[in-house]
C-alpha positions as CSV (number, residue, x, y, z in Angstrom):
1,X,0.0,0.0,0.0
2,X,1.3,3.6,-0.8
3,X,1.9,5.2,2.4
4,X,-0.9,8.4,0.8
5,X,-3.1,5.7,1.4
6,X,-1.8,4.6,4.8
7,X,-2.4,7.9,6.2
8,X,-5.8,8.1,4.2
9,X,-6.9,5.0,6.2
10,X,-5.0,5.9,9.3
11,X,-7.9,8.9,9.7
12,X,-11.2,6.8,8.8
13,X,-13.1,6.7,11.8
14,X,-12.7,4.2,14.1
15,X,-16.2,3.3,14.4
16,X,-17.0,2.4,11.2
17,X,-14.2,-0.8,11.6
18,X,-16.1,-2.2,14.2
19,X,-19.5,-2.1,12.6
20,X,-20.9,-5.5,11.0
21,X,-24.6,-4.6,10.5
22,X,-24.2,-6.2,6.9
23,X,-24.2,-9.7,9.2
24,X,-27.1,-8.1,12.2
25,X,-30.3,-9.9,11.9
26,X,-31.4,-10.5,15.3
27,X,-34.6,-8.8,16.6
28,X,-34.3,-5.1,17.5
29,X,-36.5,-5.7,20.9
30,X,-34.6,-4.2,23.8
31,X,-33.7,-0.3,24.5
32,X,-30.3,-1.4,24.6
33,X,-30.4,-2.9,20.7
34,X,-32.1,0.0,19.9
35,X,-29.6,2.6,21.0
36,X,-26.8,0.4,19.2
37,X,-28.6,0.1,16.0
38,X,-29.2,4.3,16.4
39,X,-25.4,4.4,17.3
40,X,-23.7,2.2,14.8
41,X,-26.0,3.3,12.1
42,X,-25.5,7.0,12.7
43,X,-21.9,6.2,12.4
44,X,-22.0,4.0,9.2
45,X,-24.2,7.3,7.3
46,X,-22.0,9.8,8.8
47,X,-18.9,8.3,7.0
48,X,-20.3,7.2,4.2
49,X,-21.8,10.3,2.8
50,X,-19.0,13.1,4.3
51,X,-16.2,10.3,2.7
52,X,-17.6,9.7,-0.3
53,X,-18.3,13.2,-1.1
54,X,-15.0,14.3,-0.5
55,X,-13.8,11.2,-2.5
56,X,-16.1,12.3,-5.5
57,X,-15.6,16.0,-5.3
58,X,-11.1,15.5,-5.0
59,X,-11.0,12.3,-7.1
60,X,-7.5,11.4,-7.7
61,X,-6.4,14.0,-5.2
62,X,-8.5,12.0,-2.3
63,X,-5.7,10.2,-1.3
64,X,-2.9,12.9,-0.9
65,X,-5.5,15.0,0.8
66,X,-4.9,13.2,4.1
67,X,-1.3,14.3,4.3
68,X,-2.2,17.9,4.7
69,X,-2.7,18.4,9.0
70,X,-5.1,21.5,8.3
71,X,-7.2,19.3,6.1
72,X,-7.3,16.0,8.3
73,X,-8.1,18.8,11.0
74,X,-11.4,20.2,9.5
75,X,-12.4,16.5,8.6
76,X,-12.4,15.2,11.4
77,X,-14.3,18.3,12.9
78,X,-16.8,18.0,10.0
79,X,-17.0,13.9,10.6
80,X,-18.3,14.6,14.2
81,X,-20.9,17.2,13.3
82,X,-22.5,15.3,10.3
83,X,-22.1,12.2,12.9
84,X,-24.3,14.2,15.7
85,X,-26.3,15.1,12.9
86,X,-27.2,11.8,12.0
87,X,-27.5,10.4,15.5
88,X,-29.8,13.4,15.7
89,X,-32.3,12.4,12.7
90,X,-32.0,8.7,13.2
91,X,-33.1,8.1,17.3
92,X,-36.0,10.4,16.5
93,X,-36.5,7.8,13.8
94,X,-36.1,4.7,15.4
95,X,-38.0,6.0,18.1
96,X,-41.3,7.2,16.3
97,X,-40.9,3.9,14.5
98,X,-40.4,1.5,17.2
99,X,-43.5,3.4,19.5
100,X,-46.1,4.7,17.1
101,X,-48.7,2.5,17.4
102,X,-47.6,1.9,21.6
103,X,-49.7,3.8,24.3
104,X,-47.3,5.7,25.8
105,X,-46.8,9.2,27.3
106,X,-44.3,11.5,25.0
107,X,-41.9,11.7,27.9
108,X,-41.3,8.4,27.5
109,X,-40.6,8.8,24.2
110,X,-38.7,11.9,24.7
111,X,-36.5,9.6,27.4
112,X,-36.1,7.0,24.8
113,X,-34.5,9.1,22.0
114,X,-32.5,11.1,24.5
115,X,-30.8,7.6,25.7
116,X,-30.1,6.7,22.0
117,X,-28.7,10.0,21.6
118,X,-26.3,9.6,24.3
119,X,-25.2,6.3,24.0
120,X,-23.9,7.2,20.2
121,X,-22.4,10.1,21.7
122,X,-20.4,8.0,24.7
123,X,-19.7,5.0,21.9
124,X,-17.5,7.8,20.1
125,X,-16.5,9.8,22.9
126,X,-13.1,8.6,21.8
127,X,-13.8,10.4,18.4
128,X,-14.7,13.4,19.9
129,X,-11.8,13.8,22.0
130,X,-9.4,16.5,21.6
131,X,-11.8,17.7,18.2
132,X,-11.6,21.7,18.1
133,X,-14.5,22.9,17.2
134,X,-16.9,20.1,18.4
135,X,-18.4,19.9,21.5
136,X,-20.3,17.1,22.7
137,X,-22.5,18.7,25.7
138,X,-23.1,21.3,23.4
139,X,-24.5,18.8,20.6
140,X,-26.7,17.2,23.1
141,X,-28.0,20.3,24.1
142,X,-29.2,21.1,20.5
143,X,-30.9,17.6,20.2
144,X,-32.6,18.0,23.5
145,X,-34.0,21.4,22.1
146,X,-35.2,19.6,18.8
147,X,-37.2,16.9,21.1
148,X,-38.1,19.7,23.3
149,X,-40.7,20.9,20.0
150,X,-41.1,17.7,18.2
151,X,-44.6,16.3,18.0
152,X,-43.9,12.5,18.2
153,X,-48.0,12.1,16.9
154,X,-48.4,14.7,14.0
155,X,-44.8,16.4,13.0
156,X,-42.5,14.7,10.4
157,X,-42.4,11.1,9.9
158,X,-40.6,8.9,7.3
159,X,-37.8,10.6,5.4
160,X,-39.1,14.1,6.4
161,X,-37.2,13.4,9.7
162,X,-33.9,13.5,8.1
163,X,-33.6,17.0,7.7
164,X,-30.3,17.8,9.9
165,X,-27.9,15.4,8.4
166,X,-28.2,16.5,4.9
167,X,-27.8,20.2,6.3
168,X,-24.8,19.4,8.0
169,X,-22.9,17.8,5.4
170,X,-23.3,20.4,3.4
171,X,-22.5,22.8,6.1
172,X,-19.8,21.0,7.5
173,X,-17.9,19.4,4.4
174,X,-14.3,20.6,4.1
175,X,-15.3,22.1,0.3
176,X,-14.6,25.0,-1.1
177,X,-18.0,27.2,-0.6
178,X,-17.8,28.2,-4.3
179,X,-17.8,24.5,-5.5
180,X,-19.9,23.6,-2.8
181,X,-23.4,25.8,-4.2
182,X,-23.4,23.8,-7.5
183,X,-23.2,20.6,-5.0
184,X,-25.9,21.3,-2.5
185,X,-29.2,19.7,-3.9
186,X,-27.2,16.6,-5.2
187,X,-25.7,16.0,-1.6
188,X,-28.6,16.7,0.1
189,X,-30.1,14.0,-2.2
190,X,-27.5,11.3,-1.7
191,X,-27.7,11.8,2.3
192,X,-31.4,10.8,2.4
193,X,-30.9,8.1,-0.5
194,X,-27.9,6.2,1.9
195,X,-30.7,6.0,4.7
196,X,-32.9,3.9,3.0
197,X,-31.5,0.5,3.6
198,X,-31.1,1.1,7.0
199,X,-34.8,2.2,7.5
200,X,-35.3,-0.8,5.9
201,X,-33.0,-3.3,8.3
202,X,-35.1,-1.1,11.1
203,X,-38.3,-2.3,10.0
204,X,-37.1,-5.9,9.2
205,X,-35.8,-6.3,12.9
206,X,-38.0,-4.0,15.0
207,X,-40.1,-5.5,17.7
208,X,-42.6,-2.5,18.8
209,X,-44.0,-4.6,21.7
210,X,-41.3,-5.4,23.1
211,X,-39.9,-2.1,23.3
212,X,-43.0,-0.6,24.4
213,X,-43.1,-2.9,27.3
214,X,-39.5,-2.0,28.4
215,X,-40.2,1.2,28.1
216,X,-43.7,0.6,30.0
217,X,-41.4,-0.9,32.6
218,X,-39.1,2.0,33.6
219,X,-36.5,4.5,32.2
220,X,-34.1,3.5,29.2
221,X,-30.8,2.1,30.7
222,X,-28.2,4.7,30.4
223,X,-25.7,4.3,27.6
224,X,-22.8,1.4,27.5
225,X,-19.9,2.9,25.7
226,X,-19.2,-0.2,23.2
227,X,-21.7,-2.6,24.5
């Protein structure tokens, strides 16, 4: 391997080598799975879209990219917005998903998404570490204020719910802003297009019952970092 490349892969987030949701087919029927699946899968859209638009937009300049430290530094800023981004879009998700049809007070709800939110955020706490210019309490903060005015019976369901990831990639991208305008609506597009197969594993594995009845039961467990 050319060492261009060596340092390319040396910066790929950590997260995403650990993932094997390809190979995940188990039931989704605890609070626990659920917060993994928001977690992981947050992760695994968060790299794919912010890597493969910078691969598309640099092509054969990709590579060599990664040996500039001002231009590893803004990536992996922009990786962990787009990542609290998607963590953002996706527990509201799995949570209006896995409760919709459940009986349950919108606290509970609000408690549900809140623990998916901070487990992703204490899986890559490792990630965020020593990141200028990202700031986990304050990210947490902002998607506490988004559940804070969501209406988990009549506001925006199905793919209207992913509305701050594709913001934040374009947003956040290291891109030139001039390049960046003609590349807006086509990355906004490919952001919500990656999320459909893993709406799709969420409805394949999803056991609302089961989740309603934990929930029922008491208070989410608080996150596992890596469990």
């Amino acid at each position: 391997m050319i060492p261009s490349l060596k340092t390319a892969r040396a910066f790929l987030p950590e997260f995403i080598a650990r993932l094997t949701i390809r190979r995940e087919s188990e039931p989704i029927d605890s609070l626990s799975g659920l917060s993994r699946f928001v977690s992981t899968r947050a992760a695994f859209i968060a790299q794919k879209t912010l890597y493969g638009y910078l691969k598309t937009r640099m092509g054969t300049r990709y590579p060599s990219m990664f040996e500039d430290d001002i231009f590893v530094a803004s990536i992996n800023v922009a990786k962990m917005h787009v990542f609290a981004a998607c963590l953002s879009d996706m527990a509201i998700f799995a949570v209006r998903r896995a409760f919709f049809d459940a009986p349950l007070d919108d606290a509970l709800r609000r408690r549900a998404a809140l623990a998916c939110y901070e487990r992703g955020l204490a899986d890559n706490a490792g990630q965020a570490a020593g990141v200028e210019g990202f700031s986990p309490p304050e990210a947490l903060a902002a998607f506490e204020r988004r559940l804070a005015f969501f209406d988990w019976h009549d506001g925006a369901s199905g793919t209207d719910l992913f509305s701050e990831s594709p913001a934040a990639l374009v947003r956040w991208a290291p891109i030139a802003p001039e390049l960046k305008k003609f590349d807006e609506e086509i990355v906004r597009n490919s952001v919500r297009f990656a999320w459909r197969e893993v709406r799709s594993q969420l409805e394949k594995r999803i056991d609302g019952a089961a989740l309603a009845a934990e929930a029922q039961a008491g208070e989410p467990a608080p996150p596992v970092p890596g469990g």
